[in-house]
N, C-alpha and C positions, 0 to 999 in steps of 0.2 A: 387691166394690167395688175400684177399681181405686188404686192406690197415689200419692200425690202423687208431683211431679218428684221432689224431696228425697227421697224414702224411696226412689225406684226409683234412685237416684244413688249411694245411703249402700247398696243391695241388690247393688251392682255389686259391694261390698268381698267377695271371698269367701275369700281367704287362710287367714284364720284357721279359718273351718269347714273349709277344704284341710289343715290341718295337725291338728286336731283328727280328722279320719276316718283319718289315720293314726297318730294315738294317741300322738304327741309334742309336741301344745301344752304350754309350757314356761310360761304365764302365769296370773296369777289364783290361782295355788295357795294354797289355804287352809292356815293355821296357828293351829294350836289353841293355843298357848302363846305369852310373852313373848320376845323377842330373845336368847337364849341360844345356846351356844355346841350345846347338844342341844334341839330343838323338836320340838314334837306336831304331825304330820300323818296323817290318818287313826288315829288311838289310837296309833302306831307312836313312837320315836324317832328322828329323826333327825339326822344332825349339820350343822349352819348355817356355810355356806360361803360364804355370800350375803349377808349384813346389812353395814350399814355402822356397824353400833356399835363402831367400832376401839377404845373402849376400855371395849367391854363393859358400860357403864351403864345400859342402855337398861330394863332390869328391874332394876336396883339399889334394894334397899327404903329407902336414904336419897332418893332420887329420890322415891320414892314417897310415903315420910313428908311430904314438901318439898309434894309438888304438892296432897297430900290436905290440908294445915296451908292453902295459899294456898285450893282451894276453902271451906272454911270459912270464911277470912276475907270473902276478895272476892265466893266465888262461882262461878259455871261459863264467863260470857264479861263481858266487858268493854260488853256493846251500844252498839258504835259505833267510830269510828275514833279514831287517838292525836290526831287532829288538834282533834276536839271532845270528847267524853265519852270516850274509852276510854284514859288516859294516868293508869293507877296510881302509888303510890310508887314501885314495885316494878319499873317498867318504868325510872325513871329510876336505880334504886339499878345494876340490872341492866347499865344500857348505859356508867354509870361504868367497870363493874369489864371490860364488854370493852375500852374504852379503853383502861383501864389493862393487860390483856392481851397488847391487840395492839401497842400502844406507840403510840396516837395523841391527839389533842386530844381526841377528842368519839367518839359512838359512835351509832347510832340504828337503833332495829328493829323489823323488818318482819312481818310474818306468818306468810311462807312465805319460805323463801333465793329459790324461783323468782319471787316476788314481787320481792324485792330486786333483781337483775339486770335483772328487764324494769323498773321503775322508775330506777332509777341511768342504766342504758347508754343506755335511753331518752329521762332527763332533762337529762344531760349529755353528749347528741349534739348541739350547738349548730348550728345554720345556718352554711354555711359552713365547717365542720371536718369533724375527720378522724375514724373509727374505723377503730383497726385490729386486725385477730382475727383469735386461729389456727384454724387448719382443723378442728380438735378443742376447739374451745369447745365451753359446755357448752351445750343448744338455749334457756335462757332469756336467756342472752347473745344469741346470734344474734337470741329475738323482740325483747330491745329495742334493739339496733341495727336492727333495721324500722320501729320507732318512732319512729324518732330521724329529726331532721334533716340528719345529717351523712352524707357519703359513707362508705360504708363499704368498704375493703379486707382483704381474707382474704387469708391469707399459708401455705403448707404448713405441717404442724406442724413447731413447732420449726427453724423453717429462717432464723436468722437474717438471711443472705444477702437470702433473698426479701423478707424484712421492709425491709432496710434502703435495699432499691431499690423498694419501694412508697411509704416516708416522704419520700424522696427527690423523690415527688412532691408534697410538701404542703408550700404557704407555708412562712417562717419564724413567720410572724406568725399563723396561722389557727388555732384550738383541736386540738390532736391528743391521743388519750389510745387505751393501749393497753391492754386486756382480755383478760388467759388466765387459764386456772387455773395454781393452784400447782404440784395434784398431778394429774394427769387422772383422771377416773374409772373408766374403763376402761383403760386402756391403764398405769395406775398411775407414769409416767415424772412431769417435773419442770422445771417449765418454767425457760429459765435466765436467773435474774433479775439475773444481774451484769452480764449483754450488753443486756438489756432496759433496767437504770438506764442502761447508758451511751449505749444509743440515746435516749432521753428528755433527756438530759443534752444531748447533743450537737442534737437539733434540735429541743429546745424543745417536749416533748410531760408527757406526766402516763401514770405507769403504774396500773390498777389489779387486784390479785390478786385472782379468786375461788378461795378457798383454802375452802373446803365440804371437802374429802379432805385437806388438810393440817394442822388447828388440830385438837389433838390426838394427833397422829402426829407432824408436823415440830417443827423449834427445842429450844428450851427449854423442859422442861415442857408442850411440845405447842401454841409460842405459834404456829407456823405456819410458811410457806416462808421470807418476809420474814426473819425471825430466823431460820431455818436458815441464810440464807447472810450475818448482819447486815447487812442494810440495809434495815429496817425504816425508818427517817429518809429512805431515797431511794425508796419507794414510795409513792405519792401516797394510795391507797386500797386497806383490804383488807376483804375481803367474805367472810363466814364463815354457815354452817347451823348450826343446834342439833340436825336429824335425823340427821346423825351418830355425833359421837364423844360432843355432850351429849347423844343421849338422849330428847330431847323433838320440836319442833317450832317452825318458825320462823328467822329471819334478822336478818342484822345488814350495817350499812357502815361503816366505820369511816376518819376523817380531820380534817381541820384544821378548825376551827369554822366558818372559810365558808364552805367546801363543805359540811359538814352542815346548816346553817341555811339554804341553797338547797334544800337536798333536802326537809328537814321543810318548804318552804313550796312546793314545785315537783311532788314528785316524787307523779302520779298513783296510784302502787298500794301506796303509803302514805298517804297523803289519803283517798283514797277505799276505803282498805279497814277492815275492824274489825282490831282491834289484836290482839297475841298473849293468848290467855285467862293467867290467872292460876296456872293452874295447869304450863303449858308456863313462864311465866316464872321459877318457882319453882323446877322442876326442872333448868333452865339455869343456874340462878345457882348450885345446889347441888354441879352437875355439875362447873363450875369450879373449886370450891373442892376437892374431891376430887380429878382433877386434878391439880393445883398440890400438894398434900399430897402426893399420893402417887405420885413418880417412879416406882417399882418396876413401875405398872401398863404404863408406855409402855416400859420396861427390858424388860420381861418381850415386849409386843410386836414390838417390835425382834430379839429372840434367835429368834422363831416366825418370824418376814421372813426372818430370814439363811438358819437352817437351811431352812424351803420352798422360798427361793430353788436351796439346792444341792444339793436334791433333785431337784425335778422338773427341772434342767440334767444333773442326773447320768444320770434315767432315761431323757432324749431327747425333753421337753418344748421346745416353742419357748414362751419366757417374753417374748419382745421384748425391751423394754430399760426395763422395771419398774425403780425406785427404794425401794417404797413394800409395804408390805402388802396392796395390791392386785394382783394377778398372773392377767396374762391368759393363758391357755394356747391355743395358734394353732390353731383349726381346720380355717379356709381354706376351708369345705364348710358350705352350709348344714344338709343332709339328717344329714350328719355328726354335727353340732353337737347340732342337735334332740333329736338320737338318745343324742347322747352324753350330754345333759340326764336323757332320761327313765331311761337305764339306772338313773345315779348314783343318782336318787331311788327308783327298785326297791334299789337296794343299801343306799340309808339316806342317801345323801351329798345334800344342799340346794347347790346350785348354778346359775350362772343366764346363759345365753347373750346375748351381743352381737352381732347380725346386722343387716343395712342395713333401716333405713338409717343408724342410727347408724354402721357404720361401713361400709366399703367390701365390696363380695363378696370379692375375694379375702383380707381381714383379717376373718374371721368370728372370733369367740374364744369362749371357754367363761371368763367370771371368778369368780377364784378370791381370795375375801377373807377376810382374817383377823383375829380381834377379842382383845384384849389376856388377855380368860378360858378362850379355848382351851388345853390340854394339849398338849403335846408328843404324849404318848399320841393326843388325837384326832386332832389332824395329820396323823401319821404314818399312821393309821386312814386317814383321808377320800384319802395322797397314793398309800397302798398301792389302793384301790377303785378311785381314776381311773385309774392305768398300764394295769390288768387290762381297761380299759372302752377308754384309746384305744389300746392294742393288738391289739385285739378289732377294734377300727373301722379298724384299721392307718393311724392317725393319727402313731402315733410307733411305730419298728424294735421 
């Protein structure tokens, strides 16, 4: 029987079975164990270069204690959105304490961080205004600037310049708000918020950070970009995940009461979606507070950053212009990349390719992340395995 449009459309996609017949699909890999710094794949150990739990929580048995204490209480989901039934104590004790985190009025969250962004950017693209995004936003950004009413203008990453003769086209008087991340996700660089407050300053716009790669890693205590460079007070909105550095799952916006109190009654994918379970909220609140106790864990990542940083510079790695404990290593080659993927994980090393479209063909990268419970020892391990691998691939001399 013969195949509807639709499936004979979705049949055309054949890539992934092209790269699968040559034996370096880089996706879907199953993992038998928790986000540790060594995970279970196929029985084997191997070492996790990949996760984004920068501070290693993500399997922390107080985490665990946390989420297992909340399912007892509440339960396993909330049935329903924050808007009607799904609005626990616990959901409001939880968005105080990001407030109080990130340094703003009010706090309010979402389900998913990717939830968050296409809500927000979407909701506060106003008719008539302006969005404006760097080239390297993250793609939940970009979906709700498509939702949005507002014009949107993309700007190269990081290129001030470009930015400031795009703004240059928008009213004084029209809504304009500008949306990057803090830390990039790939590319691990940092967007620069003192040029950004003083474009906003100067023509009358509102900035907002999604800082998902930054809270936890940046500032104080890991309060995020905002606070790494103090000016938390000139950033309108910051926008943070908990499947990061907390651990769990879910998102948050965070800003002045009357932008949150538009959001809670405007913004569709918090409306209309069920609210975070009980047990993700638990183990966010916990994550925070551990955290904030204990400097030592972001001390400790920090010292893994520096030293990775000048290594793989030493051994003839192109690192870009990384800030952050994310480190991309240039490929420049798809075939390359793929390749360089499946070796690592025959050798033991968990690592995980960035190829287009997220990024451009000739900026293919191999990323390389590191989580607060690594060793020095496994580092060293995982940075000795890659030189031998893109040497081999005559990636680097």
């Amino acid at each position: 029987m013969k195949g509807s449009l639709l499936k004979q459309i979705c049949a055309e996609y054949t890539l992934a079975d092209e790269v699968k017949a040559m034996g370096i699909y880089p996706y879907y890999r199953p993992i038998e164990s928790g986000q540790d710094p060594v995970v279970k794949m196929n029985g084997k150990d191997v070492l996790m270069f990949g996760s984004n739990s920068y501070l290693g929580l993500s399997d922390d048995p107080r985490l665990k204690e946390a989420a297992i204490g909340a399912i007892r209480k509440y339960g396993t989901s909330c049935s329903g959105s924050r808007f009607l039934n799904g609005t626990l104590d616990i959901h409001l004790a939880l968005e105080e304490k990001l407030a109080q985190l990130v340094g703003k009025e009010e706090a309010v969250t979402y389900s998913t961080g990717f939830q968050v962004n296409l809500g927000v950017v979407s909701c506060l693209g106003f008719k008539d205004g302006f969005l404006f995004l760097d080239a390297l936003d993250h793609a939940c950004i970009i979906d709700g600037s498509r939702l949005s009413f507002s014009r949107v203008l993309k700007f190269p990453h990081n290129d001030m310049d470009a930015l400031e003769k795009k703004m240059q086209l928008a009213p004084v008087e029209a809504p304009k708000l500008i949306v990057v991340d803090g830390v990039y996700s790939m590319e691990g660089d940092i967007a620069p918020i003192p040029t950004l407050v003083e474009f906003c300053e100067k023509y009358n716009a509102s900035l907002m950070i999604d800082d998902a790669h930054g809270l936890g890693v940046m500032g104080r205590c890991g309060r995020g970009t905002a606070d790494h460079f103090g000016l938390t007070d000139k950033v309108e909105l910051i926008m943070g995940t908990f499947s990061k550095s907390f651990g769990s799952l879910g998102g948050f916006i965070a800003g002045d009461h009357e932008v949150i109190n538009f959001l809670k009654h405007n913004s569709r994918s918090l409306i209309f979606s069920a609210s975070m379970p009980p047990a993700n909220v638990a183990a966010v609140s916990r994550a925070i507070d551990i955290m904030l106790s204990e400097p030592e864990r972001i001390d400790h990542l920090w010292a893994l950053t520096r030293h990775a940083h000048a290594q793989f510079k030493a051994r003839g790695f192109d690192i870009g212009h990384t800030q952050s404990p994310i480190i991309p290593l240039f490929v420049r080659d798809l075939q390359k990349c793929l390749t360089a993927v499946k070796m690592a994980l025959d050798e033991g090393v968990f690592i995980t390719p960035v190829i287009p479209p997220a990024v451009p063909e000739d900026s293919v990268i191999v990323r390389f992340a590191l989580m607060a419970t690594h060793s020095f020892d496994q580092l060293d391990e995982g940075i000795d395995k890659l030189t031998k691998i893109f040497k081999k691939l005559e990636i680097i001399p």
